[in-house]
N, C-alpha and C positions, 0 to 999 in steps of 0.2 A: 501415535497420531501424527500426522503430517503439518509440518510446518505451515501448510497453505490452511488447514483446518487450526488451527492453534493462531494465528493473527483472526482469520474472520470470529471466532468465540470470543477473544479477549478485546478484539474492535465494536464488535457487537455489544458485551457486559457493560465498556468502560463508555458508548458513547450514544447509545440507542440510536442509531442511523436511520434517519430516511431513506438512504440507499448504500448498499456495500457491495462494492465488488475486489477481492482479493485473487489476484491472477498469478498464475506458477510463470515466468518468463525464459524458468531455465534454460529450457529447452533452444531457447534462439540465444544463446551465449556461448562461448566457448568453455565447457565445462562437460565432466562425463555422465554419461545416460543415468538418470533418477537425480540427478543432484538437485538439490532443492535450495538454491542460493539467491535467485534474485527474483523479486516480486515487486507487483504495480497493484496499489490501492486506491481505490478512488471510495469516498466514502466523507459522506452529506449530511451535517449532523446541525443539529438548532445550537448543539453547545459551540459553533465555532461563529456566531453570531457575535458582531463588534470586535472578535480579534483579528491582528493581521496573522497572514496566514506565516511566519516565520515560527509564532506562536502556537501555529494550529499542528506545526510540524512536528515541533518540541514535546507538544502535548500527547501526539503519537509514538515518537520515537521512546520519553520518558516511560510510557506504560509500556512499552512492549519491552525495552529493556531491564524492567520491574520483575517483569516472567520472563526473564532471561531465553527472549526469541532474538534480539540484535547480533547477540553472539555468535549465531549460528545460521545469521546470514549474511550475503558479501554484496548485496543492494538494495536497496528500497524506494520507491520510485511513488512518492504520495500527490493526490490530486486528493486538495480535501477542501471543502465547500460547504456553503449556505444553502439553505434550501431555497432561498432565494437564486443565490447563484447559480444552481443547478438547471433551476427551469431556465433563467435567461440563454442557459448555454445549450438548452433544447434537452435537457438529459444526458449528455455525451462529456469525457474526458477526452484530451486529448491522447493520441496512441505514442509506444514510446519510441522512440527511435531504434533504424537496425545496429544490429550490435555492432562494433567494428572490431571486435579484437580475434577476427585473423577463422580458422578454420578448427575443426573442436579435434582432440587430441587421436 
């Protein structure tokens, strides 16, 4: 199973989202063809209601390192949100910035 399939399952079980998007990034880093290392989540849940979001991070990172996905990847780039928050911001995450580090091997 692929690592972009394996955060969206265990994002989905551990948080019932209102919205989830898990994006493969790799492809725009300097790293070689199929590598599966850096990912962008954005992903809108009732349970991050009243926390700040340093919280909401930890809350992410902890589970995913629970099923041993951290290890096995070299970024993670989280937008995580109220459902409140989501509609104020129209739906949308912001995008992540271009990679800078240099031209792919």
């Amino acid at each position: 199973m692929r690592i972009q399939d394996q955060i969206t399952q265990e994002l989905q079980n551990a948080f019932q989202p209102l919205h989830l998007e898990v994006e493969d990034e790799s492809h725009t880093h300097n790293v070689p063809d199929d590598n599966q290392s850096h990912f962008r989540v954005t992903l809108v849940s009732e349970r991050f209601v009243g926390k700040p979001l340093i919280a909401r991070h930890r809350a992410v990172n902890d589970m995913l390192k629970q099923q041993d996905i951290m290890s096995r990847i070299h970024a993670l780039a989280l937008h995580t949100m109220t459902p409140e928050e989501w509609f104020a911001k129209g739906g949308r995450a912001p995008e992540s910035p271009p990679c800078l580090g240099g031209g792919k091997p």
